[in-house]
Structure formats: C-alpha cells, structure tokens
C-alpha positions, 0 to 999 in steps of 0.5 A: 311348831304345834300349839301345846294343849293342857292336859285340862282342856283335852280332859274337858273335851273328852268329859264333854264327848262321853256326857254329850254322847251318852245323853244321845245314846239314851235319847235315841235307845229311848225311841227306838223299840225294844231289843237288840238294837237299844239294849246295844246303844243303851247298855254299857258299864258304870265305872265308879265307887259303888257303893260311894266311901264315907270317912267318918272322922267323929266331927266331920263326916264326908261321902265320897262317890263317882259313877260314869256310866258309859254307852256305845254312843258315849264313845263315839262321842268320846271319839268325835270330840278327839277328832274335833280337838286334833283339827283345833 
C-alpha cells in the first residue's frame, strides 16, 4: 500500500521546483549572450493580479497581490521536483 502524501507536501514541492527553477533560468539567461537563446529560458508569463485588489473598508484598508512569473527552466523544475516527490 503506497504511503498517502498531503495535498500540502506535494504544493510545497512544486512551490519550491517552480522558485528553484525560475532563480536558475534567470542565472543562466543572466550569462548567456543576448538573443534567442536567453529571451528562450528568461521570457515566460506572470500569472497574477496586476494590478494587486484593494479592499477599502473605511477603518481598515488591505492589498491583496500575487504575481508568478514562470520560465522555461521553472517548469523543468516543476518537472524535476515531481520526479523527485514520485521516487520519495
């Protein structure tokens, strides 16, 4: 009988596979020469709320924003952390 994972440990391991990936993708578009090759691994969308929601109740004010800018290399990541959590 397979172990059962919580939804929370398998959100916190894709979490980490997207930032850990994303972080190498800029590093690496970061030292490669401009062009193709780094507009490829650096350019991705940003998924979020932008500009971020404001609720204003007249006594308390909150903002409310998330943004998640996702590369090549952040799936691969996403990809590789999968893998790692499917052998755990």
């Amino acid at each position: 009988m397979a172990a059962q994972r919580g939804i929370g440990l398998i959100l916190l391991v894709v979490i980490a596979g997207l930032v850990v990936g994303s972080l190498l993708g800029e590093i690496l578009g970061s030292l490669l020469p401009a062009g193709r090759a780094q507009d490829l691994i650096t350019r991705g969308p940003t998924i979020g709320l932008a500009p971020p929601a404001t609720l204003d109740l007249r006594f308390l004010a909150m903002t409310f924003g998330l943004s998640l800018k996702v590369n090549l290399v952040g799936v691969v990541g996403i990809v590789l952390a999968a893998v790692t959590l499917r052998r755990l």
